[in-house]
N, C-alpha and C positions, 0 to 999 in steps of 0.2 A: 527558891524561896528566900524572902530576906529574914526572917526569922532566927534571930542570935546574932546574925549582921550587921544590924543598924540600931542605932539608939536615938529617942528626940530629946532637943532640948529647945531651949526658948528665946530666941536673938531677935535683940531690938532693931527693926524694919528701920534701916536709914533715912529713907522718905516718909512713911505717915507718924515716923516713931512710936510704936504700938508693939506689945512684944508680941511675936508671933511664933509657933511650932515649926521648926523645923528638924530634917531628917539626917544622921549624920552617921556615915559607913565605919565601923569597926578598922582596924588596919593591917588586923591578921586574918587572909582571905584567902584560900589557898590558888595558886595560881595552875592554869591548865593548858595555855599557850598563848605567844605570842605573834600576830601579824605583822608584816615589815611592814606597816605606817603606825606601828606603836599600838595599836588593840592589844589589848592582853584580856583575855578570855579567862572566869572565873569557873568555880564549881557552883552548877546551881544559882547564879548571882551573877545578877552584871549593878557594878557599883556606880557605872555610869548613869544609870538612872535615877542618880542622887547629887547631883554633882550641881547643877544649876535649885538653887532656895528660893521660893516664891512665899510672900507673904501672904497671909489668909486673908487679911483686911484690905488690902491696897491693890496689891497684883502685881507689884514690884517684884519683877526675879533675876537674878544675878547670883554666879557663884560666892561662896564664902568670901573670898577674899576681899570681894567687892563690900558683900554686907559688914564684912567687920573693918574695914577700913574708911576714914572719912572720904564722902564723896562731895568734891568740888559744889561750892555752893551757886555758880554760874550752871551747872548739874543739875542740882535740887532744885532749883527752880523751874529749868524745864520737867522734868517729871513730876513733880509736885502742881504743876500747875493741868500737867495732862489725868495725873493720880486720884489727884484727891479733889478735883470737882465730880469724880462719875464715882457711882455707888457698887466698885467691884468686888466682888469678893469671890475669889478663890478657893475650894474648900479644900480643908487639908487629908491628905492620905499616908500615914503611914506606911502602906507599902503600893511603892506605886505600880501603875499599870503603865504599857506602851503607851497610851494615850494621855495620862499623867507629864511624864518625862517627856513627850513631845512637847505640849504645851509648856510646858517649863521651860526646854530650847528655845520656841522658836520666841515667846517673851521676851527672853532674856536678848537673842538676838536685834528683838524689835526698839526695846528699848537702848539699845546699843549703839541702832541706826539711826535715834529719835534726838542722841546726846553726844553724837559723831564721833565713837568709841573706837580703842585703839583695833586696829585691824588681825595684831595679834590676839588679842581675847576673842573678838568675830570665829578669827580662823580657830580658836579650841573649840570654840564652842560646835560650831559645822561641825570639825572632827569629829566631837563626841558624838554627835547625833547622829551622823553615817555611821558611829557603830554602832549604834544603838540598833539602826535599820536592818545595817547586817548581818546581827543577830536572831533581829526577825524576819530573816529572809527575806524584806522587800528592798530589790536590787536597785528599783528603778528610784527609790526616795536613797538609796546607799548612794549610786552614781552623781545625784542631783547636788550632793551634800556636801560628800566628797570633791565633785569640782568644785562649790564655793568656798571650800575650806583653803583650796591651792591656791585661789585666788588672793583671798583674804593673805595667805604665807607671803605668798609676792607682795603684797603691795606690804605688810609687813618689813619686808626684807629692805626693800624701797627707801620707806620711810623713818622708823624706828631704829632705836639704840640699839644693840645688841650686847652680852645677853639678855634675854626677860627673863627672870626667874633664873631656872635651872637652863632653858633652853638657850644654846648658842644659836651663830648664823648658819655654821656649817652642819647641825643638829636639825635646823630647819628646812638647808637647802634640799638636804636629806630625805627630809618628809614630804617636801614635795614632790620629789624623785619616787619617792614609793605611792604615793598621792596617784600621779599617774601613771604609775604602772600597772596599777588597779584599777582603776578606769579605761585602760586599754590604750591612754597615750605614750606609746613607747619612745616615740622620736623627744618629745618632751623630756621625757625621765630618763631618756639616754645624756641628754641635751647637759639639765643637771649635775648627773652625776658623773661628767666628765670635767664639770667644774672643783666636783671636790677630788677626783681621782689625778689630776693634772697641776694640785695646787701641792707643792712640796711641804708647805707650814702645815696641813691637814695630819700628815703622818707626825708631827714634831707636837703639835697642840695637840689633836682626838685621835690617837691611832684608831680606836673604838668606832669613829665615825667613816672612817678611809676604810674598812676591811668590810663594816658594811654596805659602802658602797660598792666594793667589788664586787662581795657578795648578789646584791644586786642586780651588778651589771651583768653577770653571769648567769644567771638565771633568767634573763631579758635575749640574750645570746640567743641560750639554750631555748628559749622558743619558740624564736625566728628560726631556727635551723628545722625545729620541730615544723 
């Protein structure tokens, strides 16, 4: 339940500028475990399904960062031009449902593809949404998600500066390496993670990142022998 977890507040929609209701997670949530491509599993609550903000009036959605930060006015125009001639509207939920938080993804996705968005954001957002899946037990939308997300890492890795944010490269190659280990690509994610196991700067800059990828790789071992 999200109930004592989340609170609304009111942020001005970057495209129709309209204030709109949006949903915003608490940050003391008790934690219950994590999976090796970074799911961390709450009590009662997955925070993930708040994580992408749609506006009520327009249908614009994008995570936080996106909505409070200025969007390129070369941006605005294509969205604004696709937004605000059709009469959508959105209606808002407080607490949302699997089918809430989908539509919230694959939007945010859509217009991502519409404003040729950076492939790191692409790739969180897939992530999230395969856990969203995997939560609800539908494997076959976890699988489908999950490989766009590795994709989206790669051409990430490709293209873009590194770090984003908090996440470095070798943080990412990472994730991809667990990306397909969970979809069943073993030679892939072996592939990976002997790139960071083989790279001597890994233990000097992320020891953090090098022990999990051992970790990993050992467990990839141990179930080919299985």
């Amino acid at each position: 339940m999200a109930v004592g977890k989340t609170f609304v507040v009111e942020k001005l929609c970057p495209v129709c500028e309209q204030m709109t209701r949006v949903v915003k997670t608490r940050s003391r949530i008790a934690v219950v475990s994590r999976d090796e491509d970074a799911c961390t599993h709450y009590a009662d609550f997955n925070p993930y399904y708040y994580t992408v903000w749609v506006c009520e009036h327009c249908g614009f959605a994008a995570d936080e960062t996106t909505f409070t930060t200025k969007i390129p006015d070369r941006h605005l125009q294509i969205l604004r031009a696709i937004l605000l001639t059709k009469n959508i509207k959105i209606p808002f939920a407080e607490e949302r449902t699997l089918g809430n938080a989908e539509t919230a993804f694959l939007l945010g996705l859509k217009f991502l593809d519409i404003i040729h968005g950076k492939a790191s954001k692409k790739a969180k957002y897939a992530h999230q949404l395969a856990w969203i899946y995997r939560e609800a037990g539908d494997k076959v939308q976890e699988a489908e998600f999950m490989a766009k997300a590795a994709k989206f890492y790669e051409e990430a890795l490709a293209k873009e500066h590194f770090p984003i944010g908090a996440m470095t490269d070798n943080a990412t190659i990472y994730l991809i390496a667990a990306i397909y280990y969970r979809i069943g690509e073993r030679q892939k994610a072996t592939s990976y993670l002997s790139r960071l196991i083989s790279d001597p700067s890994v233990r000097e800059r992320e020891p953090r990142i090098l022990d999990k990828a051992r970790d990993l790789w050992s467990d990839i071992r141990a179930g080919r022998r299985k």
